[in-house]
PyMOL Python script that loads the backbone (N, CA, C, O; Angstrom):
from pymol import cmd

cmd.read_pdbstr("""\
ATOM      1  N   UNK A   1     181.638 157.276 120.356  1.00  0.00           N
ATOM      2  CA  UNK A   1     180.614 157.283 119.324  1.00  0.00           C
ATOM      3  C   UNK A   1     179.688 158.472 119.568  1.00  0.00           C
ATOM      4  O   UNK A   1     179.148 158.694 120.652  1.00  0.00           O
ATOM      5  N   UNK A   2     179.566 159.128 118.603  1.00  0.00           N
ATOM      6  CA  UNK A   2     178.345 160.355 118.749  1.00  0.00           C
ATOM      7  C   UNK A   2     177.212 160.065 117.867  1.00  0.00           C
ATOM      8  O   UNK A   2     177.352 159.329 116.890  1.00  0.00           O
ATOM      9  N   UNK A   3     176.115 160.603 118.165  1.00  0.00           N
ATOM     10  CA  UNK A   3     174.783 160.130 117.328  1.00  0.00           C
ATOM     11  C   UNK A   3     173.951 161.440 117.651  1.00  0.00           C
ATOM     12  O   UNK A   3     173.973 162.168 118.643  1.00  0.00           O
ATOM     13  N   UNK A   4     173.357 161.483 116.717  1.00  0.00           N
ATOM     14  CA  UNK A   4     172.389 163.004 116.649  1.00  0.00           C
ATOM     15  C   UNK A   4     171.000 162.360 116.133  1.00  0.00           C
ATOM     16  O   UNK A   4     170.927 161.480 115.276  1.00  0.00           O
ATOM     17  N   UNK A   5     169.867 162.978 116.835  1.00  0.00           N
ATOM     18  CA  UNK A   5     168.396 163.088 116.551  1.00  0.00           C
ATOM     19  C   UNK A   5     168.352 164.018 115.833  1.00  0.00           C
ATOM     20  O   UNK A   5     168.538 165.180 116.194  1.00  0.00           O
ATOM     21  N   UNK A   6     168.028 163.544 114.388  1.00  0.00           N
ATOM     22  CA  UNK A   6     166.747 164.609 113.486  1.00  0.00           C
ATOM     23  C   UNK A   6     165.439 164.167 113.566  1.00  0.00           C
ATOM     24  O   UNK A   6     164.856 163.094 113.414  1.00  0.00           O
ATOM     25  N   UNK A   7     165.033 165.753 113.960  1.00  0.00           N
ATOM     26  CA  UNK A   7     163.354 165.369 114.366  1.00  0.00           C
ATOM     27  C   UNK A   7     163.056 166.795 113.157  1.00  0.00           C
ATOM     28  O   UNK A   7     163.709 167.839 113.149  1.00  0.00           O
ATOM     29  N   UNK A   8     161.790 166.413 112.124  1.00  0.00           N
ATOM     30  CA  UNK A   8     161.214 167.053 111.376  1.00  0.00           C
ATOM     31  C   UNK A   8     162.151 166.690 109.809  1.00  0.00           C
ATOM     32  O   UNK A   8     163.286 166.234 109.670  1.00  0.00           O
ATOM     33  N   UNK A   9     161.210 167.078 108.873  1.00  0.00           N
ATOM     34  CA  UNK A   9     161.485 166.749 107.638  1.00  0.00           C
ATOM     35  C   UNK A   9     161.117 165.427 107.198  1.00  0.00           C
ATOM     36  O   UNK A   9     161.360 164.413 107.853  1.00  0.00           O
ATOM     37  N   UNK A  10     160.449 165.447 105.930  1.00  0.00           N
ATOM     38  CA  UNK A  10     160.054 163.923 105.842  1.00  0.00           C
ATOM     39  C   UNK A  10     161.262 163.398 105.124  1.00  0.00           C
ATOM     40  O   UNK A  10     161.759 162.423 105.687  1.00  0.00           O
ATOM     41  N   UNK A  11     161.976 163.862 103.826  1.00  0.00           N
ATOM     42  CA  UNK A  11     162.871 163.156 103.196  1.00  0.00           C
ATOM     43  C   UNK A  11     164.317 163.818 103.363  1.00  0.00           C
ATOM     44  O   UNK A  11     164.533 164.974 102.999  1.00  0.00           O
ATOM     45  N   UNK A  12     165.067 163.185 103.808  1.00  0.00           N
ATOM     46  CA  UNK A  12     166.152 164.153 104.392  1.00  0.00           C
ATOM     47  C   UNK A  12     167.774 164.072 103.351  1.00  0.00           C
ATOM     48  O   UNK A  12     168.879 164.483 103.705  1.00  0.00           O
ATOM     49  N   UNK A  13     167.474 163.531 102.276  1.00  0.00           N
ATOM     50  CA  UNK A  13     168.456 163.235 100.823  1.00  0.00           C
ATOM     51  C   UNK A  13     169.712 163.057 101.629  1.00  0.00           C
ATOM     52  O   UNK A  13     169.844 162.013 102.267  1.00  0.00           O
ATOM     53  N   UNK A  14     170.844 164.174 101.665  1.00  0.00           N
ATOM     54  CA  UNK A  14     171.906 163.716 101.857  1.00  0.00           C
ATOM     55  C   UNK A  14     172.260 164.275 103.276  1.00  0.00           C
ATOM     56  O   UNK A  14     173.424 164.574 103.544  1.00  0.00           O
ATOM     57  N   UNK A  15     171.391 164.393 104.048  1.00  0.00           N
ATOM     58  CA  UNK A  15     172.238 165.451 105.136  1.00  0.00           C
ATOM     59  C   UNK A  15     172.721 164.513 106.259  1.00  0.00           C
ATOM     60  O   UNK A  15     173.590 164.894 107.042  1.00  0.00           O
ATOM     61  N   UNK A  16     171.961 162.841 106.375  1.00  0.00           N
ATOM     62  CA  UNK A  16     172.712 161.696 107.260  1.00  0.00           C
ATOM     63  C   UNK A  16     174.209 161.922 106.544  1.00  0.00           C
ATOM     64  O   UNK A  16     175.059 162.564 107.162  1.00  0.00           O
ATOM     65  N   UNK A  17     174.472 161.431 105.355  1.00  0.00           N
ATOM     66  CA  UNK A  17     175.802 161.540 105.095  1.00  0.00           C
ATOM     67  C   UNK A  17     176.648 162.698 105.283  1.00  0.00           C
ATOM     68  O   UNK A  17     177.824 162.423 105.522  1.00  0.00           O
ATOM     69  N   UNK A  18     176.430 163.581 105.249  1.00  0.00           N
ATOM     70  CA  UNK A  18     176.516 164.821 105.584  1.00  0.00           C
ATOM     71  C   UNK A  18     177.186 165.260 106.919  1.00  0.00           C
ATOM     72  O   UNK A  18     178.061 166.063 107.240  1.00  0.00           O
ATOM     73  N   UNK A  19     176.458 164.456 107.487  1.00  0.00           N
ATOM     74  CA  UNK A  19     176.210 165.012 109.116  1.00  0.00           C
ATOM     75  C   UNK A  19     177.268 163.534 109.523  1.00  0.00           C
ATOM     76  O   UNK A  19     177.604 163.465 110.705  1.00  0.00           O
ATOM     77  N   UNK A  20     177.713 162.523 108.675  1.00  0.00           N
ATOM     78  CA  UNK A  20     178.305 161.161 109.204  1.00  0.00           C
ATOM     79  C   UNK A  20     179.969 162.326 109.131  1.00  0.00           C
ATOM     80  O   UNK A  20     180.861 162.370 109.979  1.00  0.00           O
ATOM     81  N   UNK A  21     179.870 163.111 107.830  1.00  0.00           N
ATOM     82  CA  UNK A  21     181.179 163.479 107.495  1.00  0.00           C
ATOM     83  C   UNK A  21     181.577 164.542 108.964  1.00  0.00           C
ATOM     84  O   UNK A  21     182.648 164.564 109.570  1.00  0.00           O
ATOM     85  N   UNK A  22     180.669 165.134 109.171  1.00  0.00           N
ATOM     86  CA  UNK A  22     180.579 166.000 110.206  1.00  0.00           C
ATOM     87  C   UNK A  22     181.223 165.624 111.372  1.00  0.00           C
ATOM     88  O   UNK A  22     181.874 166.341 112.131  1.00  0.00           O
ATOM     89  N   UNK A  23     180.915 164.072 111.476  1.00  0.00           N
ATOM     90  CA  UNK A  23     181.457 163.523 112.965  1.00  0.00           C
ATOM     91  C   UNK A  23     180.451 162.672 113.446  1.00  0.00           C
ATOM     92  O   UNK A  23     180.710 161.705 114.162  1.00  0.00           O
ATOM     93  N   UNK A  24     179.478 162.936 113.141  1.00  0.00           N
ATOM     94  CA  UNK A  24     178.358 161.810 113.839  1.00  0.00           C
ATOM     95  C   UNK A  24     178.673 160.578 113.423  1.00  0.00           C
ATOM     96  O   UNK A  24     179.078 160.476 112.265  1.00  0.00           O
ATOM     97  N   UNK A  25     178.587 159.639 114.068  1.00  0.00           N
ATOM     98  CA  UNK A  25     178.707 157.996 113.868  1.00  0.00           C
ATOM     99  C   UNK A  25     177.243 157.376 113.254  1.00  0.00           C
ATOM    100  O   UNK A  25     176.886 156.738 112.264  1.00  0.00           O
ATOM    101  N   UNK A  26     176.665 157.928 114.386  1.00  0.00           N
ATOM    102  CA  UNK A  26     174.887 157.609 114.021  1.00  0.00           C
ATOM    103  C   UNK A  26     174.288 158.480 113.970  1.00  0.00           C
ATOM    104  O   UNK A  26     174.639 159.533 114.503  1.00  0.00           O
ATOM    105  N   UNK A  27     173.012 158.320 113.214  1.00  0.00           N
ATOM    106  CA  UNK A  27     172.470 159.430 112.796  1.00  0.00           C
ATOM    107  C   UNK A  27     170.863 158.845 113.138  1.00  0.00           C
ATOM    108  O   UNK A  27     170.905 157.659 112.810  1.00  0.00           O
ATOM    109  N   UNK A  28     169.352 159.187 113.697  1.00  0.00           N
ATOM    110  CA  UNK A  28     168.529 158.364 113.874  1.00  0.00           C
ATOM    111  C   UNK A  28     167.463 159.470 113.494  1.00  0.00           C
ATOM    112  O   UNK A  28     167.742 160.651 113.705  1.00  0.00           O
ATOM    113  N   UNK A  29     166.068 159.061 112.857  1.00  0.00           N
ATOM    114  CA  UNK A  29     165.450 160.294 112.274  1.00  0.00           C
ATOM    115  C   UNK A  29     163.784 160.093 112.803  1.00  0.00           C
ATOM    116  O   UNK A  29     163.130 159.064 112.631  1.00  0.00           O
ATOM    117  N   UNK A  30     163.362 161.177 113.389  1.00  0.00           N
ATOM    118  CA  UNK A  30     162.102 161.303 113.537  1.00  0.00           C
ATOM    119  C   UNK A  30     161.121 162.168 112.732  1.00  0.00           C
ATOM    120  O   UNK A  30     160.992 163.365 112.986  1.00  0.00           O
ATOM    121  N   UNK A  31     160.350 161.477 111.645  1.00  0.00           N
ATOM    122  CA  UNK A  31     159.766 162.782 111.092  1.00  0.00           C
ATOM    123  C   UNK A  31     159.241 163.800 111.431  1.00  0.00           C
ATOM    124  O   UNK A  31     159.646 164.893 111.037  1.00  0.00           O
ATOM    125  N   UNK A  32     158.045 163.624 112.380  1.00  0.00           N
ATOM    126  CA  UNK A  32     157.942 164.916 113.548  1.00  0.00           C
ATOM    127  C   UNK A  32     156.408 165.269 112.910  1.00  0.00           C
ATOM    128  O   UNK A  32     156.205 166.447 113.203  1.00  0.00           O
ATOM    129  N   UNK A  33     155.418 164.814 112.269  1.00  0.00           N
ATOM    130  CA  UNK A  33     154.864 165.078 111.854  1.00  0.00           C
ATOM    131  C   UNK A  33     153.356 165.146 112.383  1.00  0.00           C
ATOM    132  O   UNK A  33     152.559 166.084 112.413  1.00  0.00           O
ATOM    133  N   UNK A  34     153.264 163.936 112.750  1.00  0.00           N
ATOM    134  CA  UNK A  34     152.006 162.971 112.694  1.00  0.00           C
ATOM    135  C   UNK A  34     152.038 163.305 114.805  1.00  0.00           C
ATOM    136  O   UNK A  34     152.880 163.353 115.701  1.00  0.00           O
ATOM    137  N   UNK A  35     150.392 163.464 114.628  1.00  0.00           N
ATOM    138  CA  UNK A  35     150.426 163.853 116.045  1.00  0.00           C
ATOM    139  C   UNK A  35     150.456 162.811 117.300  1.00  0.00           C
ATOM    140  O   UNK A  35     150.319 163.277 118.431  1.00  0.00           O
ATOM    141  N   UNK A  36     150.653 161.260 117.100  1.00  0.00           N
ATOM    142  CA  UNK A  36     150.947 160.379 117.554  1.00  0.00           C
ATOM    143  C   UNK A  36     152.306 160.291 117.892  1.00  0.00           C
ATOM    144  O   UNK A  36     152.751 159.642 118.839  1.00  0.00           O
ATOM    145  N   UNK A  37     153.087 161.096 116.930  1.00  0.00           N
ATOM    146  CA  UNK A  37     154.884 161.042 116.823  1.00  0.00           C
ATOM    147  C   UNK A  37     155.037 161.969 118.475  1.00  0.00           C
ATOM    148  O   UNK A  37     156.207 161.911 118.853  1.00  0.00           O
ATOM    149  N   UNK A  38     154.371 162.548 119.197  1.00  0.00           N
ATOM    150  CA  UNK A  38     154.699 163.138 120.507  1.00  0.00           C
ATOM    151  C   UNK A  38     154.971 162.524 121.638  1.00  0.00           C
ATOM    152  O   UNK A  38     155.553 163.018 122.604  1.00  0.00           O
ATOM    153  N   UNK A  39     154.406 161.054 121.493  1.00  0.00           N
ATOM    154  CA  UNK A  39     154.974 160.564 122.310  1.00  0.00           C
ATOM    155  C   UNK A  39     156.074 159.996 122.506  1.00  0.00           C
ATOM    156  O   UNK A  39     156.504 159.791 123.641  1.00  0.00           O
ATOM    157  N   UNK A  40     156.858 159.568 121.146  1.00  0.00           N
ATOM    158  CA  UNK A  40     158.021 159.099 121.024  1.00  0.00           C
ATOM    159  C   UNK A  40     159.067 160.085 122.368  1.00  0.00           C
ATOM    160  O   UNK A  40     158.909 161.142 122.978  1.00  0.00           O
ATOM    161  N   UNK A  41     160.308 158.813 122.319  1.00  0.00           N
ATOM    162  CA  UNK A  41     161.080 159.007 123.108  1.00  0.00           C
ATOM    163  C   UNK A  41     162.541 159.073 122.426  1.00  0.00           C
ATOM    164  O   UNK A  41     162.873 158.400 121.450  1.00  0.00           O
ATOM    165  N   UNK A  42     163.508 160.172 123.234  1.00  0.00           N
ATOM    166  CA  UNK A  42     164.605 160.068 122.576  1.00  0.00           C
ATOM    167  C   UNK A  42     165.314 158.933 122.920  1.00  0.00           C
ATOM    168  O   UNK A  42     165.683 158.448 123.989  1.00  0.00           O
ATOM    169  N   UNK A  43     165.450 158.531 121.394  1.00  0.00           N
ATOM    170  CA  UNK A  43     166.610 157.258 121.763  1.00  0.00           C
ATOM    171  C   UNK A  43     168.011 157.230 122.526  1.00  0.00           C
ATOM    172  O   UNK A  43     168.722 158.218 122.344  1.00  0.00           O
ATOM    173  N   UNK A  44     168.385 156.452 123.167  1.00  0.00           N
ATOM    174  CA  UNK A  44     169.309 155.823 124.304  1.00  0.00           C
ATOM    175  C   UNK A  44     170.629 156.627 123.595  1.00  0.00           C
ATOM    176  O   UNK A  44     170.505 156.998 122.428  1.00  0.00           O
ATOM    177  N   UNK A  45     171.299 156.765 123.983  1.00  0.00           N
ATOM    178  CA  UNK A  45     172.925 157.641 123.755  1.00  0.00           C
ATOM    179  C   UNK A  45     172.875 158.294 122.311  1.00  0.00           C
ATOM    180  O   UNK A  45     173.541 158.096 121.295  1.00  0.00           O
ATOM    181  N   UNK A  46     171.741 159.221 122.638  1.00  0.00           N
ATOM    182  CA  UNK A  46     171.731 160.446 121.733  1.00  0.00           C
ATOM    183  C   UNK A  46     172.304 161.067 122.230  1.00  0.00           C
ATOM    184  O   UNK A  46     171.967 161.175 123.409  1.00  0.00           O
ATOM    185  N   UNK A  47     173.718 162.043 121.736  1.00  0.00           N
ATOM    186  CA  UNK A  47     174.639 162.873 122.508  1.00  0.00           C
ATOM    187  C   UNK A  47     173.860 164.295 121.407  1.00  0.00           C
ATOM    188  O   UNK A  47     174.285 165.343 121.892  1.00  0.00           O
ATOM    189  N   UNK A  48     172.823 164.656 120.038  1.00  0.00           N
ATOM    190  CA  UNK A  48     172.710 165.704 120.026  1.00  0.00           C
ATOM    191  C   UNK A  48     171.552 165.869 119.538  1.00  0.00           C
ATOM    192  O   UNK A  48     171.355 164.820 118.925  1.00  0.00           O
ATOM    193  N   UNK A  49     170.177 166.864 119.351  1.00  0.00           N
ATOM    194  CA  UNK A  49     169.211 166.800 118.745  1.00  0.00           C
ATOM    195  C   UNK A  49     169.019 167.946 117.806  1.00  0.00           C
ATOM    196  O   UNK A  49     169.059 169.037 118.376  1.00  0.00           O
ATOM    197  N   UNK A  50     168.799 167.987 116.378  1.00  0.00           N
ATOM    198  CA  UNK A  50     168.677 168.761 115.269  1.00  0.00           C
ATOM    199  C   UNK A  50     167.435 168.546 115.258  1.00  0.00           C
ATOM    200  O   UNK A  50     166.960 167.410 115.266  1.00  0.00           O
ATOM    201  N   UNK A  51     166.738 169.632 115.236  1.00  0.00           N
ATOM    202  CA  UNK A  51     165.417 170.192 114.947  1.00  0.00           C
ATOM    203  C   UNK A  51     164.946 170.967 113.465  1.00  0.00           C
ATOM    204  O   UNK A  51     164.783 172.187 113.480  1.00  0.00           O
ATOM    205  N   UNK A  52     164.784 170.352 112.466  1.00  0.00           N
ATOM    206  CA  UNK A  52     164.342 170.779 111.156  1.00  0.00           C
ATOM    207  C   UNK A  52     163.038 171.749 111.664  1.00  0.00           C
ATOM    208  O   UNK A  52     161.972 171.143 111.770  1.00  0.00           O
ATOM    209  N   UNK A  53     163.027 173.206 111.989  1.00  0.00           N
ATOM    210  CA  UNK A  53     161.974 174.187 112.248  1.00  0.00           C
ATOM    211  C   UNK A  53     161.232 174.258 111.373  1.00  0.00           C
ATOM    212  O   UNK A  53     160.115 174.710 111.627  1.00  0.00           O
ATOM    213  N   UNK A  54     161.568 173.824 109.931  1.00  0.00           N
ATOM    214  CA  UNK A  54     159.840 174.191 108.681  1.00  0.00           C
ATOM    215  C   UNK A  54     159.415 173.172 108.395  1.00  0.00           C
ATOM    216  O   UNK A  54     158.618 173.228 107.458  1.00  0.00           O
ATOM    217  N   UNK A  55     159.656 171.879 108.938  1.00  0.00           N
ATOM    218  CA  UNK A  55     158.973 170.355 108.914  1.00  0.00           C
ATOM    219  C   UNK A  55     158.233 169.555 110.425  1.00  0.00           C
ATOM    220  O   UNK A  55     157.739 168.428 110.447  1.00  0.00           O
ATOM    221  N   UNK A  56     158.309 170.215 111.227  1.00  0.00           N
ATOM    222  CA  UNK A  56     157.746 169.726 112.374  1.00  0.00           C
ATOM    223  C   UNK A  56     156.546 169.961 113.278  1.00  0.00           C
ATOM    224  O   UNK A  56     156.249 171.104 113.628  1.00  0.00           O
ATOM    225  N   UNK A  57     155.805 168.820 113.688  1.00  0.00           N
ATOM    226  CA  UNK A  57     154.669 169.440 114.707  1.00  0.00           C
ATOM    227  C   UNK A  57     155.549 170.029 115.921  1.00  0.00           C
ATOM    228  O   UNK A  57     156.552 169.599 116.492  1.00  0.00           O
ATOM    229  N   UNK A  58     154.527 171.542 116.131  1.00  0.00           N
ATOM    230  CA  UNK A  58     155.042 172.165 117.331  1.00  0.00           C
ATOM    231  C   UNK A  58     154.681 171.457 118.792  1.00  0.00           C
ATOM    232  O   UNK A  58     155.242 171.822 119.825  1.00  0.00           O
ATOM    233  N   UNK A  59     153.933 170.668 118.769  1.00  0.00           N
ATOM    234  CA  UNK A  59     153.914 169.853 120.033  1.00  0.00           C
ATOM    235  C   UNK A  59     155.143 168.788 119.943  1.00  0.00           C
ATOM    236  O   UNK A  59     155.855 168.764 120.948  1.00  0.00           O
ATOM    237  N   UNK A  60     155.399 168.143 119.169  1.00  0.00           N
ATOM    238  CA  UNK A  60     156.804 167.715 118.901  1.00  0.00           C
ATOM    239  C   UNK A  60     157.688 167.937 119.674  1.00  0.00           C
ATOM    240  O   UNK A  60     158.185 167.464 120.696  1.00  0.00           O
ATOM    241  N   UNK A  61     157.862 169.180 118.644  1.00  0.00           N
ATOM    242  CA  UNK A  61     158.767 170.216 119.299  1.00  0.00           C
ATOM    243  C   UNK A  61     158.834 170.399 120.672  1.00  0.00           C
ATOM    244  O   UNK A  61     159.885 169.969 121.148  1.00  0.00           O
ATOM    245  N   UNK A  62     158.024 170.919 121.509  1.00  0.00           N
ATOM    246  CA  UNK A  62     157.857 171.116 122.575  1.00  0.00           C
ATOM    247  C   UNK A  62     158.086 169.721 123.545  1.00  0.00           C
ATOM    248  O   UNK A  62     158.483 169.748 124.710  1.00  0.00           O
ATOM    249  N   UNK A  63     157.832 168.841 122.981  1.00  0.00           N
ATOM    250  CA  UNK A  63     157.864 167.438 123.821  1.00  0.00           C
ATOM    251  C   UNK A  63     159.564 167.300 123.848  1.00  0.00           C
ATOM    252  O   UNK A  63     160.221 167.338 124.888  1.00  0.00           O
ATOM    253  N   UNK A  64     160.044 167.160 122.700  1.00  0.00           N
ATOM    254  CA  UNK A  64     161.348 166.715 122.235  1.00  0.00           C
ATOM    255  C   UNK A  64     162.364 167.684 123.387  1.00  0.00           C
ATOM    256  O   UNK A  64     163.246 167.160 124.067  1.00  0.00           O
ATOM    257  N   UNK A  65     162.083 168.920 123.423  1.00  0.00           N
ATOM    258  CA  UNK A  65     162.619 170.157 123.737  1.00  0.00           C
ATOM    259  C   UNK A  65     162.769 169.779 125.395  1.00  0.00           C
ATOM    260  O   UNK A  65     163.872 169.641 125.925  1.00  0.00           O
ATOM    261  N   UNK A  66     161.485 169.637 126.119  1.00  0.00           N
ATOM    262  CA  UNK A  66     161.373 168.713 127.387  1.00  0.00           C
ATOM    263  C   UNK A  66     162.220 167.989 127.685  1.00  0.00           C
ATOM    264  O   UNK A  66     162.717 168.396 128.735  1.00  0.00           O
ATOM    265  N   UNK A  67     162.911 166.690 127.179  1.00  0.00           N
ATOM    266  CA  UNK A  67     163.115 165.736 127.344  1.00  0.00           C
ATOM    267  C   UNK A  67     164.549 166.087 127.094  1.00  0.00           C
ATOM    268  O   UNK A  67     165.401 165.460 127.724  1.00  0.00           O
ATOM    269  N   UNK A  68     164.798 166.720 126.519  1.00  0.00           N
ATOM    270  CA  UNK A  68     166.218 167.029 125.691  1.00  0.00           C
ATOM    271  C   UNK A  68     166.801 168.091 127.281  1.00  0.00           C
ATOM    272  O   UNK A  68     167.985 168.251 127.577  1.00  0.00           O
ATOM    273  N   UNK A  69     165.711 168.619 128.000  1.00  0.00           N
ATOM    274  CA  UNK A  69     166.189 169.635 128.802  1.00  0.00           C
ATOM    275  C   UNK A  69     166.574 168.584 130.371  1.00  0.00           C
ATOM    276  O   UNK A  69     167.440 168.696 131.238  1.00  0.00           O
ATOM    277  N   UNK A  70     165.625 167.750 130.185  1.00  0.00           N
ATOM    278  CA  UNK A  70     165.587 166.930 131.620  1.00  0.00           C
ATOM    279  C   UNK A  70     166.712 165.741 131.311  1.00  0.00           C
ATOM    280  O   UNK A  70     166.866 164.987 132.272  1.00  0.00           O
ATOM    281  N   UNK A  71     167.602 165.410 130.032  1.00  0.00           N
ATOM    282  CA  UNK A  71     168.148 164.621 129.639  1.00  0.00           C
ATOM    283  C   UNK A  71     170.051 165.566 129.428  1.00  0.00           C
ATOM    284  O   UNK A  71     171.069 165.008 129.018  1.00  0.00           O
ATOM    285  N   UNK A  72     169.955 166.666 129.759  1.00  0.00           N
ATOM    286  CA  UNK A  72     171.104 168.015 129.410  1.00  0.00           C
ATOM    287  C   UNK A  72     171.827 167.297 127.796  1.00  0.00           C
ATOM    288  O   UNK A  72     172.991 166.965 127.568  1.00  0.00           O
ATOM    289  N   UNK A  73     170.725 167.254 126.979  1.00  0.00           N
ATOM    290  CA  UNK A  73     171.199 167.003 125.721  1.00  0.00           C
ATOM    291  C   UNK A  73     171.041 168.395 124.802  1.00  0.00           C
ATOM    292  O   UNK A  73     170.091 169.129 125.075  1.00  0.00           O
ATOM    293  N   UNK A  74     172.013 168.800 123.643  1.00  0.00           N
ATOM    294  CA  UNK A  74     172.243 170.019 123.339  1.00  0.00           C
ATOM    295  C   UNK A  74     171.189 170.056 122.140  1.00  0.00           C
ATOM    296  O   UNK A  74     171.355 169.058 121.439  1.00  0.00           O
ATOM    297  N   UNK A  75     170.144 170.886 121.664  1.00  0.00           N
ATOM    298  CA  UNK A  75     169.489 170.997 121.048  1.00  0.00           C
ATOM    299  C   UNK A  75     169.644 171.753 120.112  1.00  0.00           C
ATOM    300  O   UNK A  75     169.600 172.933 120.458  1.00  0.00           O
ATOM    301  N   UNK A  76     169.903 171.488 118.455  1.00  0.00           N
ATOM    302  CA  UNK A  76     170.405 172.893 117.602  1.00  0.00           C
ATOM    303  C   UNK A  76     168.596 173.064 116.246  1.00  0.00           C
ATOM    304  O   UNK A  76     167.616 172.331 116.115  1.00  0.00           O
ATOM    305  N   UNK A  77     168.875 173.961 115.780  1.00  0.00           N
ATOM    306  CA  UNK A  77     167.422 174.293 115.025  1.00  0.00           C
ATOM    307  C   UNK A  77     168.167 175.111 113.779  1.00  0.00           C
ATOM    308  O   UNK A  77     169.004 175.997 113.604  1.00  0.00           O
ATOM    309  N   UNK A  78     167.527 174.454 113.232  1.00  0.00           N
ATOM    310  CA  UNK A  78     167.591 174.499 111.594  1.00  0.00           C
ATOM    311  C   UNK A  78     166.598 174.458 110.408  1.00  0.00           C
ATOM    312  O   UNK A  78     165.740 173.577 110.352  1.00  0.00           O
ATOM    313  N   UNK A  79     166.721 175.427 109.449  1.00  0.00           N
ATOM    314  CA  UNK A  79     165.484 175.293 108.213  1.00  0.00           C
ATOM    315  C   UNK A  79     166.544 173.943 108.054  1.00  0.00           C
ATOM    316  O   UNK A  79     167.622 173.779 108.626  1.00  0.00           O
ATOM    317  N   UNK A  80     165.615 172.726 106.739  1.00  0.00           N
ATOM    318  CA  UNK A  80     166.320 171.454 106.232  1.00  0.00           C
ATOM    319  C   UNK A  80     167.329 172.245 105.223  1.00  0.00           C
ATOM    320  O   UNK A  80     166.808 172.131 104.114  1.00  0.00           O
ATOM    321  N   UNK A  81     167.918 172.611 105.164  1.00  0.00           N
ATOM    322  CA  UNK A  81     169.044 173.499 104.372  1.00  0.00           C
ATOM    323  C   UNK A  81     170.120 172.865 104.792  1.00  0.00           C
ATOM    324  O   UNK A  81     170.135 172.923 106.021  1.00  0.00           O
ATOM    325  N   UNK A  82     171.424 172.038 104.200  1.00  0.00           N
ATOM    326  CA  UNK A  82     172.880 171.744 104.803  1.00  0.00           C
ATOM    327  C   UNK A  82     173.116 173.092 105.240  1.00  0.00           C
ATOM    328  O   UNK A  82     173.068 173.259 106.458  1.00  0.00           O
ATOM    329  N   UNK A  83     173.333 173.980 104.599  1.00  0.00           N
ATOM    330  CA  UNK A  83     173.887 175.421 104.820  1.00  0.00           C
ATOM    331  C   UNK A  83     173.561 175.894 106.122  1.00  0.00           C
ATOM    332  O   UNK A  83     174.527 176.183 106.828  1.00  0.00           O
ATOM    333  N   UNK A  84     172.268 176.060 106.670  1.00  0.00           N
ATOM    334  CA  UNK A  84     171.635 176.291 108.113  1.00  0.00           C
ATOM    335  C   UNK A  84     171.950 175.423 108.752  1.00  0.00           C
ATOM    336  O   UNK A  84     172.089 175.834 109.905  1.00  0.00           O
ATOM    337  N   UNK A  85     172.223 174.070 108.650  1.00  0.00           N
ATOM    338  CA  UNK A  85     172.330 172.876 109.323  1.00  0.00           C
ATOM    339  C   UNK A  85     174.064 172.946 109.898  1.00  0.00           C
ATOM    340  O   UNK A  85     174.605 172.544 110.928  1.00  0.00           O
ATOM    341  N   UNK A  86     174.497 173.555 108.853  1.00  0.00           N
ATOM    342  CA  UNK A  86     175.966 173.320 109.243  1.00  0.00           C
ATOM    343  C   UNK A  86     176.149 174.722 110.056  1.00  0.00           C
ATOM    344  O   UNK A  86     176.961 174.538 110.962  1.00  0.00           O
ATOM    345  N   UNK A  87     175.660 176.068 110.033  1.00  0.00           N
ATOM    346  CA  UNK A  87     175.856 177.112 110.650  1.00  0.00           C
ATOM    347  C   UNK A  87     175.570 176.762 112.369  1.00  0.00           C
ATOM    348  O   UNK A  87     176.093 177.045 113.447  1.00  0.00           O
ATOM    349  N   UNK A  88     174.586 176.094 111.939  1.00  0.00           N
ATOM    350  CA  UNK A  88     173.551 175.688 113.654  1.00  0.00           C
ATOM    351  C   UNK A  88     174.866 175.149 114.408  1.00  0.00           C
ATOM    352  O   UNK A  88     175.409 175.619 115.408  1.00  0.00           O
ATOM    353  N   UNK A  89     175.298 173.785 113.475  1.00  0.00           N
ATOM    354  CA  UNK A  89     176.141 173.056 114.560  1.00  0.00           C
ATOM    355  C   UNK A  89     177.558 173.610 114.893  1.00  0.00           C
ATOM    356  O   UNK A  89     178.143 173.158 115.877  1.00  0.00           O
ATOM    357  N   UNK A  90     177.982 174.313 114.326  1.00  0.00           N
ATOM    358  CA  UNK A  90     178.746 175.598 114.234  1.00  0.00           C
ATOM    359  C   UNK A  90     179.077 176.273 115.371  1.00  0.00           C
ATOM    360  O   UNK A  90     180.138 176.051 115.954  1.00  0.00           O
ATOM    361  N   UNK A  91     178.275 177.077 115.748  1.00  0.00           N
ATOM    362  CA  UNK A  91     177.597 177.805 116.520  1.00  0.00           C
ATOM    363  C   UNK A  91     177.842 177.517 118.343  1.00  0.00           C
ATOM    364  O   UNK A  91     177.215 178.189 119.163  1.00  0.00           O
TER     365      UNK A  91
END
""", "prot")
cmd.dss("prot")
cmd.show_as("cartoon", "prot")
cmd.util.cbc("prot")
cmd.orient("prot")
C-alpha cells in the first residue's frame, strides 16, 4: 500500500483521484494554512509527501520538511497544477 501527504491547498478537486490513478492507495490532506496546522504530525505509513508551494504556511513547510528528513520520507513540490504535480513525481 502507498499513501502520499498533501500539505497546502485548500480545495484540491481532482488531484486525490488523480494521484489514486497514479498508484497511491491513500491519499491524506493537510491544508497547511492556519498557523496552529505546524504542529501537526505526519501520519503513520506515509511512504510520500507533496508539497502544494503557492498554498502553504512557510513554517509548515519547514516543520513538515523536518520530519519528512528525520522520518527518510521523499518530499516532492509542486504549484496545485496536475501538470506540475505529475512532472514533480516524475522526476
Amino acid at each position: 500500500m502507498s499513501s502520499i501527504l498533501i500539505v497546502g491547498g485548500d480545495r484540491l478537486g481532482v488531484i486525490p483521484e488523480k494521484l489514486r490513478a497514479f498508484g497511491y492507495t491513500k491519499v491524506n490532506h493537510i491544508s497547511g494554512r492556519k498557523t496552529k496546522m505546524v504542529k501537526k504530525q505526519i501520519p503513520y505509513e506515509t511512504n510520500s509527501i507533496l508539497i502544494l508551494t503557492d498554498y502553504v504556511n512557510h513554517n509548515m513547510l519547514y516543520s513538515i520538511k523536518k520530519q519528512a528528513a528525520n522520518q527518510k520520507i521523499p518530499v516532492y513540490f509542486a504549484k496545485r497544477s496536475w501538470a506540475y504535480i505529475e512532472q514533480s513525481l516524475k522526476a
